[in-house]
N, C-alpha and C positions, 0 to 999 in steps of 0.2 A: 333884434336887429335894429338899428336906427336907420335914420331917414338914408340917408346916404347907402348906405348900404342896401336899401331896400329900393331906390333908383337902380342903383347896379346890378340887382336882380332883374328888375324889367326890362333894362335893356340888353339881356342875354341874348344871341340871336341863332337861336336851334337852325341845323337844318331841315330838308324837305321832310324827313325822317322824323323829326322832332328829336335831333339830339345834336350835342356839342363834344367835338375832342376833348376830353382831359389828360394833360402831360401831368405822371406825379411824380415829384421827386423828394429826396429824401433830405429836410429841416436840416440836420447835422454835417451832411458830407456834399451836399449839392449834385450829389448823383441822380441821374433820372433813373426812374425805374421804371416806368411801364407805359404805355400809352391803351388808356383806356375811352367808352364814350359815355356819357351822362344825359341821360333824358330829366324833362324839371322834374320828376319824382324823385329819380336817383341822388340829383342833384340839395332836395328840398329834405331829404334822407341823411345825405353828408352832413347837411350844416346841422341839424337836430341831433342828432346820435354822436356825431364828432369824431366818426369815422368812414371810410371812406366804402358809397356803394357807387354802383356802375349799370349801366344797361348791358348786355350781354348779346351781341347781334347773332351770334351763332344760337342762343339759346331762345330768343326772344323771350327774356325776363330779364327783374332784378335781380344783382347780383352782388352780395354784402363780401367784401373780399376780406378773405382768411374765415370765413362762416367754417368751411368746413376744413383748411387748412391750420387753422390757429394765426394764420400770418395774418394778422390784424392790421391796419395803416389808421394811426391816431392822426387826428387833423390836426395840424397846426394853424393852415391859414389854407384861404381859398382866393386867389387872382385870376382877375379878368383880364384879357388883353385889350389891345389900343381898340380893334377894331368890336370887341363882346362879341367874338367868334369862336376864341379857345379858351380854356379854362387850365389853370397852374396850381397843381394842390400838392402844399407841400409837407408832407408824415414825416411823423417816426413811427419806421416800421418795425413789427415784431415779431421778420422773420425773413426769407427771401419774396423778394414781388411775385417772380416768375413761376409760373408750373411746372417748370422744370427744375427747380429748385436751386438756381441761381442766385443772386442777390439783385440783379435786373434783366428787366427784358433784353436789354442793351449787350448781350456780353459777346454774340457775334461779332468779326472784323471780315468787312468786303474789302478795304484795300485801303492803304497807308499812301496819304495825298504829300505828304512832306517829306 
């Protein structure tokens, strides 16, 4: 990591929890897949290994996605927002995001605004 980037890190700003929304979406088709959250281990885990983990609130653990699915999220980049409140990680995945086996979280429709 260089300097800059290594500012960007420090000024992540966790919540009470010690963790950060991550939206991830997919490098090639711009689709979001999932909305997960990142504690700085999870976080400190993505950038090393160059894939994507997550804190798990339901589990309270680490949680390396597609470990036991095979659905793997290869990191491509990792973005901070304006305020380093959320985090923007965007894969190529290697398989569907969701546990249901979808291709995103997203595939629900509550209602058509147009």
């Amino acid at each position: 990591m260089n300097d800059e980037e290594m500012k960007l890190l420090s000024q992540i700003k966790y919540d009470i929890n010690g963790l950060i929304p991550a939206i991830v979406q997919d490098v090639n088709t711009d689709e979001v897949l999932m909305l997960a959250y990142m504690n700085a281990e999870s976080l400190r885990l993505t950038i090393e290994s160059g894939e994507t983990w997550f804190w798990s609130r339901s589990r309270a653990e680490l949680w390396h996605k597609g470990a036991t699915s095979g659905n793997i999220q290869r990191v491509a980049e990792v973005r901070v927002d304006c305020d380093a409140d959320t985090l923007l990680v965007l894969v190529n995945p290697a398989g569907p995001a969701c546990h249901t086996g979808n291709q995103t979280c997203f595939y629900r429709e509550l209602e058509k605004l147009y």
